[in-house]
FIMARLO-230874 format. One line per 3 residues: number of its first residue (from 0); their letters; for each residue x, y, z of N, C-alpha, C, O. Coordinates in pm, whole numbers. Atoms other than C-alpha are relative to their C-alpha. Layout:
# FIMARLO-230874
NUM = a = X:Y:Z:X:Y:Z:X:Y:Z:X:Y:Z ~ ...
***
This chain:
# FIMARLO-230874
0 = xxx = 123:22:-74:13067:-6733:-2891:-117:18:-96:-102:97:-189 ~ 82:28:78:12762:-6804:-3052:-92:141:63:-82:180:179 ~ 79:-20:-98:12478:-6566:-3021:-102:-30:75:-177:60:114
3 = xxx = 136:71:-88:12222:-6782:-2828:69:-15:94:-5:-17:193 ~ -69:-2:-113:12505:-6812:-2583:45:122:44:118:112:143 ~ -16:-80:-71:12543:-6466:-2519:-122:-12:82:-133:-2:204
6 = xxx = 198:-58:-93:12115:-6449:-2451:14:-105:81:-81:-106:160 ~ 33:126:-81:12182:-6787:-2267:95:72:153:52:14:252 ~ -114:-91:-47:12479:-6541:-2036:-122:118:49:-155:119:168
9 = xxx = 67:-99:-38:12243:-6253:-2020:-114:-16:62:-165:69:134 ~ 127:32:-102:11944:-6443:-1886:77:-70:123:26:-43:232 ~ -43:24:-139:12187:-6629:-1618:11:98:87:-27:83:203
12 = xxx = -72:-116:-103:12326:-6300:-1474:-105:21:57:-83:14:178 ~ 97:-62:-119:11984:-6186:-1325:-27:-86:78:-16:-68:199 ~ 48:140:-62:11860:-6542:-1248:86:-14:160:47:-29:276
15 = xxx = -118:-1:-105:12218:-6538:-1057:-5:92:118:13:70:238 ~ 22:-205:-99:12163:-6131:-906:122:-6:2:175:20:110 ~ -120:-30:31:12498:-6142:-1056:16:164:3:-93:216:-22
18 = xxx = -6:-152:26:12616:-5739:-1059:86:-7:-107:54:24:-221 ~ -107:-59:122:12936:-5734:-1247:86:-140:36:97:-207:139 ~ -82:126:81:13135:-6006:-1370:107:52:-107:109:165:-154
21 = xxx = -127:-37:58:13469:-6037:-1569:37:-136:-33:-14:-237:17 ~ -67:118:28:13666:-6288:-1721:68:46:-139:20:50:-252 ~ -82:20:107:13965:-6223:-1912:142:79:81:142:90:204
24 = xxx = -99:-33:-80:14328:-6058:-1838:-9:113:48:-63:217:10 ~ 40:-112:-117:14380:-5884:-1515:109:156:-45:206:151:-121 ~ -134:-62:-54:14584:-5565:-1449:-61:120:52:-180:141:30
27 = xxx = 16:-111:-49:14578:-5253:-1280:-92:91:-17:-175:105:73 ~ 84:-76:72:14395:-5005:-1485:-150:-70:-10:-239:7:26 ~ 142:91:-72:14065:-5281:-1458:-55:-23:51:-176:-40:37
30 = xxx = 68:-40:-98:14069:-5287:-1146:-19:105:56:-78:85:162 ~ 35:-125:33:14038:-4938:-1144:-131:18:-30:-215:26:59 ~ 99:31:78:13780:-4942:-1375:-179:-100:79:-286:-50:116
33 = xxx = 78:57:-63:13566:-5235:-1236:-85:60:163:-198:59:210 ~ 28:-85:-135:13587:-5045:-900:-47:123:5:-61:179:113 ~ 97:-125:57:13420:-4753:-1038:-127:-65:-29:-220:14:-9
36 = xxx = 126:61:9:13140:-4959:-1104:-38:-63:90:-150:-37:133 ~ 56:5:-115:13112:-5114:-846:-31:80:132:-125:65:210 ~ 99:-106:-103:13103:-4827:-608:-103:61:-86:-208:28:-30
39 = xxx = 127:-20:62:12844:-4679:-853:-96:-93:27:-207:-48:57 ~ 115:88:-24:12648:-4974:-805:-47:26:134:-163:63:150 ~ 19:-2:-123:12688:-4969:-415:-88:117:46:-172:95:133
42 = xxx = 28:-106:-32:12584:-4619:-392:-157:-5:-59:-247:15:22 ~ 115:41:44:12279:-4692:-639:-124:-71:72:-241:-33:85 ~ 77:95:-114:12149:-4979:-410:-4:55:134:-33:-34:214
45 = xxx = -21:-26:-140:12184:-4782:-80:64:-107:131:24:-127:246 ~ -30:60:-112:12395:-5003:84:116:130:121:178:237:124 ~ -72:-87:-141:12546:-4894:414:116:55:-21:180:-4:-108
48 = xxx = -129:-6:16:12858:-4715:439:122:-99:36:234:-119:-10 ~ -129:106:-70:13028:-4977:659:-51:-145:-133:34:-211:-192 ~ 18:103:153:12900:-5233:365:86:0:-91:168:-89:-115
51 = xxx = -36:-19:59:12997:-5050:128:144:31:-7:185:44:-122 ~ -139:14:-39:13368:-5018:256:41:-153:-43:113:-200:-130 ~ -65:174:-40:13377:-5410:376:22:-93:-178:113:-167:-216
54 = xxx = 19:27:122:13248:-5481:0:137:37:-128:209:-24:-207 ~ -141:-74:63:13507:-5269:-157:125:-33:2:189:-63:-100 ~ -75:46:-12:13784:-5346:50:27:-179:-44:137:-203:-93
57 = xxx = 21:127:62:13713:-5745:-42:84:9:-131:189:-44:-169 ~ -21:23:162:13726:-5666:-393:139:77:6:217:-5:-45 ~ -116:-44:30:14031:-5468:-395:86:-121:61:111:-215:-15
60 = xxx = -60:106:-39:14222:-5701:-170:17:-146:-126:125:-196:-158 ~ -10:137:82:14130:-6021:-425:28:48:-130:93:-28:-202 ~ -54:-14:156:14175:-5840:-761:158:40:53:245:-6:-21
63 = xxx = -106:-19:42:14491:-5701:-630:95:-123:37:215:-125:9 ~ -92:157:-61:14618:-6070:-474:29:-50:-165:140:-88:-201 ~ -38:57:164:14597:-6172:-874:81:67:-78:160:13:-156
66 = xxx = -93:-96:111:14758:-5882:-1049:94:-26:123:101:-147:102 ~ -94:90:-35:15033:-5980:-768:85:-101:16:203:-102:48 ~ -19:167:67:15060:-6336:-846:76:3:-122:190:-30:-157
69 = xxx = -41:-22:175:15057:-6250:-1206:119:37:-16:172:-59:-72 ~ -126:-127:-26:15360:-6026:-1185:96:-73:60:208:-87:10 ~ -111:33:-22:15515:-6208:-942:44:-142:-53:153:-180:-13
72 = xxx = -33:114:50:15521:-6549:-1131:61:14:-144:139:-60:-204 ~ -91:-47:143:15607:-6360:-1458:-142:-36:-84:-131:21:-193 ~ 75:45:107:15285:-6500:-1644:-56:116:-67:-100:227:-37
75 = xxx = 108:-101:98:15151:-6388:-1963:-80:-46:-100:-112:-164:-108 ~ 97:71:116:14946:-6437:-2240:-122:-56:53:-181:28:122 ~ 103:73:-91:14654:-6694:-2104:38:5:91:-66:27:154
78 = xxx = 46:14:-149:14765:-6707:-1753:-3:111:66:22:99:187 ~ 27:-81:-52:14705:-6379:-1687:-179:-9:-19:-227:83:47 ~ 123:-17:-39:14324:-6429:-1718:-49:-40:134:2:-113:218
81 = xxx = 34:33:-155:14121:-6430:-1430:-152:27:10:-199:89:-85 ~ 135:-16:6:13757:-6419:-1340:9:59:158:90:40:249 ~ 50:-57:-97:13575:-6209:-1099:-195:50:-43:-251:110:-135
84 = xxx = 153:-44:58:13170:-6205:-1025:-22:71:129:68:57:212 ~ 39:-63:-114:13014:-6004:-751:-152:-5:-5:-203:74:-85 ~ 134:52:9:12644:-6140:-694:-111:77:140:-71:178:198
87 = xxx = 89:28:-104:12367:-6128:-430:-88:-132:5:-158:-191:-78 ~ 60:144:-47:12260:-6428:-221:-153:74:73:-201:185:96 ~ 156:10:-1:11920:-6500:-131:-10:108:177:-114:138:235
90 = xxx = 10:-96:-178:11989:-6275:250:51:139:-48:84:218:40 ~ -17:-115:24:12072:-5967:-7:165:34:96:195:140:150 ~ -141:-60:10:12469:-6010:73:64:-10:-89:39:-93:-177
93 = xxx = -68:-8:104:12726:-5913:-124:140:-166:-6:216:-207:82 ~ -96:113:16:12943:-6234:-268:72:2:-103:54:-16:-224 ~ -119:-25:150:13268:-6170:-417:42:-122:-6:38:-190:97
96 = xxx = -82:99:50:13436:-6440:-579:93:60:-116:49:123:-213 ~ -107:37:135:13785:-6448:-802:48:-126:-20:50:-218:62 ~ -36:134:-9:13915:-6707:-944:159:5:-108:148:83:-203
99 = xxx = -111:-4:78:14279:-6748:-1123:116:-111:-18:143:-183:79 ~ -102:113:-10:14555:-6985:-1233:85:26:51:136:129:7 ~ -120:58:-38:14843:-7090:-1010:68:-124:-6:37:-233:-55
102 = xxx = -50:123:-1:15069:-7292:-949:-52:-104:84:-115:-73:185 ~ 93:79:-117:14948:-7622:-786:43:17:114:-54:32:189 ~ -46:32:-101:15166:-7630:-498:-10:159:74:-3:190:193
105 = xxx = 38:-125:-141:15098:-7263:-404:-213:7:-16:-285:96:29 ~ 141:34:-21:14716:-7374:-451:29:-58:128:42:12:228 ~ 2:119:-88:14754:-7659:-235:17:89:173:-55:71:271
108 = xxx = -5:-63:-89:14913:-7397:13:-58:67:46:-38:93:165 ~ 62:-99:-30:14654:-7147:-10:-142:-88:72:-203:-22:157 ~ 72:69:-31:14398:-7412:70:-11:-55:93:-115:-101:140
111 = xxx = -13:79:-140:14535:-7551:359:-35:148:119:-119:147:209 ~ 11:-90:-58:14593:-7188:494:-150:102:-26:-159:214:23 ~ 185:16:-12:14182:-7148:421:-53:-83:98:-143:-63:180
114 = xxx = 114:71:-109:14095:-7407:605:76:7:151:30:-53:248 ~ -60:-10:-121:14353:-7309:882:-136:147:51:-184:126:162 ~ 53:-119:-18:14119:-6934:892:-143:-64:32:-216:-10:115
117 = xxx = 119:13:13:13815:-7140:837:-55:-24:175:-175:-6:196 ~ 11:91:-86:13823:-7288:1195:26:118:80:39:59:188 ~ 5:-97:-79:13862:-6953:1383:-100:100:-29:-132:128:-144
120 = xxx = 113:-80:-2:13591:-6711:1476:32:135:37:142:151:90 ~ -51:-152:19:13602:-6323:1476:103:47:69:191:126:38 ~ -72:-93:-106:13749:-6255:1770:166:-57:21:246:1:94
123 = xxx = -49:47:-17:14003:-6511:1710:105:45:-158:229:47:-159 ~ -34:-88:77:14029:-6339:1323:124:99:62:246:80:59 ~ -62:-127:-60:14132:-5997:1504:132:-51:65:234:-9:9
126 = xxx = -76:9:-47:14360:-6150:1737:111:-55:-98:229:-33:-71 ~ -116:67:81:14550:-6344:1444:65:127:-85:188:136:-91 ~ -34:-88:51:14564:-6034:1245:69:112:40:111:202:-34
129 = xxx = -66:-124:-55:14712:-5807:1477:114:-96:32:213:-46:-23 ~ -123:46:2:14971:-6016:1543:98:-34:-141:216:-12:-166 ~ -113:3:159:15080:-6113:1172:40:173:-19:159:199:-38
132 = xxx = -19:-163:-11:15077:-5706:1168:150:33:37:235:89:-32 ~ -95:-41:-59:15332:-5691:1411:112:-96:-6:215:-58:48 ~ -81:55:74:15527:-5960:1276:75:85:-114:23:170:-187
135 = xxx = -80:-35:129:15864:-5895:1033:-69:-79:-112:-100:-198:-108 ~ 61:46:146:15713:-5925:666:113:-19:-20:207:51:19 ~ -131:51:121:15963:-6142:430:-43:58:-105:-157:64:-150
138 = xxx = -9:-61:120:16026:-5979:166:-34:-136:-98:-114:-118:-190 ~ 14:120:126:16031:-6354:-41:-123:-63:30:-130:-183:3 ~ 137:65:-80:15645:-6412:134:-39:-8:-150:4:40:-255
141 = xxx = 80:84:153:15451:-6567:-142:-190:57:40:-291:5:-9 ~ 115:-52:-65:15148:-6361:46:-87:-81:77:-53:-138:181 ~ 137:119:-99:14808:-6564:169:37:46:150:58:-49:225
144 = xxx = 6:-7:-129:14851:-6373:509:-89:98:3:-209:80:-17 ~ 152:-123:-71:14694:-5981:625:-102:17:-90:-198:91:-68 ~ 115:-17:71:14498:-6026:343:-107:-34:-5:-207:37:-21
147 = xxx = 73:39:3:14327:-6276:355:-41:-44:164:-134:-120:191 ~ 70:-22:-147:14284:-6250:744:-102:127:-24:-205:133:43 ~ 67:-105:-76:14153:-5895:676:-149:-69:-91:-257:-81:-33
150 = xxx = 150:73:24:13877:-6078:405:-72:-83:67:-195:-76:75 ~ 110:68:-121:13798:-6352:670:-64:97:62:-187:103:56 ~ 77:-52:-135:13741:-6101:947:-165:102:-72:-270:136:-19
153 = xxx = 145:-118:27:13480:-5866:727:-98:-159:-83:-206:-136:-138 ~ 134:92:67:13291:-6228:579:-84:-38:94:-50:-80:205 ~ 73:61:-99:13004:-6312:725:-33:-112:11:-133:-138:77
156 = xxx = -3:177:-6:13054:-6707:675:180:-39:-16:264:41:-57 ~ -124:11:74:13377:-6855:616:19:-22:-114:-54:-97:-178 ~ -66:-4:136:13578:-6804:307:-17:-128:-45:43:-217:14
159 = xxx = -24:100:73:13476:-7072:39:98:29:-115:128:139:-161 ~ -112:-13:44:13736:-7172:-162:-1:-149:-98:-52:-251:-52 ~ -21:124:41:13825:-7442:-458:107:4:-87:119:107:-153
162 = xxx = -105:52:113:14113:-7575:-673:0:-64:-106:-52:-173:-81 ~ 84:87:67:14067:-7719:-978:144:-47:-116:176:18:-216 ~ -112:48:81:14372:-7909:-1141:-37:35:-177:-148:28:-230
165 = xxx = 1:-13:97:14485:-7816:-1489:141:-12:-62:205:-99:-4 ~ -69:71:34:14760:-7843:-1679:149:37:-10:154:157:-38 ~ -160:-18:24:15173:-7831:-1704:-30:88:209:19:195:245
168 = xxx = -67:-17:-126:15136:-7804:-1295:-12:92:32:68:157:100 ~ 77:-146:-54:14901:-7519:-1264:-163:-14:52:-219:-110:1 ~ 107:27:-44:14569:-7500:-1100:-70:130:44:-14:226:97
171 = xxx = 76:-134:1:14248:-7254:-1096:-19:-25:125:-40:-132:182 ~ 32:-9:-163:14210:-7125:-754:-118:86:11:-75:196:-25 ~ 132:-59:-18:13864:-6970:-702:-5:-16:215:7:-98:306
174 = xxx = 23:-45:-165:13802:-6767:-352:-130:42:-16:-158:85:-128 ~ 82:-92:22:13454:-6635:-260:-22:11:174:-3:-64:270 ~ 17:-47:-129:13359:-6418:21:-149:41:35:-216:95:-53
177 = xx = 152:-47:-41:13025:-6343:172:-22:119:78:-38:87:196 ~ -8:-117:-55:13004:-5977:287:-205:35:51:-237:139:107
***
């Protein structure tokens, strides 16, 4: 990286009301880490406690859906990177986004089962989620269920979401949530 492209990086992030950002390989101990900063931040800004939960839980939920993935697809080297930004929109909410490589066809799946969540409203959230609950979990589930019901039910828009073909039959999947 050049340095006029870091100062070109360091003047986006405010422009953005980016907080904390990431981009490189995930794992455990990071998100650890990251999540120490970000409740420091939360606590800094006085957001609410029930905020500061819904915010939290988000971000744990989506960093740990990737270090899951990761692990369970076996990848290493480059496809363990992954991006994660956590911003503020112009109504002062919190907007997590990750983004990571899969495979296309469990993109394709996660996308459909987005826009299956997108089309139900809170109360319709709750009711889906208490029932996958009380559903038998498969052990061979490929996930995209209480998780990402419990991130619909705390967003306050629906979950955007994009895929972005790449190569040998893998594809970046980018989630973001609006808390």
């Amino acid at each position: 990286m050049a340095p006029s492209d870091l100062l070109a990086l360091h003047c986006c992030c405010p422009q953005q009301r980016v907080l904390l950002s990431f981009d490189g390989p995930f794992s455990q101990g990071l998100i650890e880490v990251l999540g120490l900063a970000l409740r420091d931040h939360l606590r800094e800004h006085d957001a609410s406690q029930a905020k500061t939960m819904d915010v939290f839980s988000v971000y744990i939920e989506m960093t740990q859906n990737i270090c899951h993935y990761i692990d369970m697809r076996g990848y290493c080297g480059d496809a363990t990177h992954a991006a994660l930004a956590i911003s503020l929109d112009g109504n002062d909410r919190y907007v997590i986004c990750s983004g990571n490589l899969v495979e296309a066809e469990d993109g394709h799946r996660l996308m459909s089962t987005l826009a299956d969540l997108a089309a139900l409203d809170k109360s319709a959230l709750k009711t889906a989620y208490k029932t996958r609950m009380r559903l038998d979990r498969d052990p061979a589930s490929h996930g995209a269920g209480l998780g990402l019901l419990d991130i619909a039910s705390k967003a306050h828009s629906p979950l955007s979401a994009s895929l972005t073909e790449q190569t040998a039959g893998r594809s970046f999947f980018s989630l973001c949530s609006t808390i």
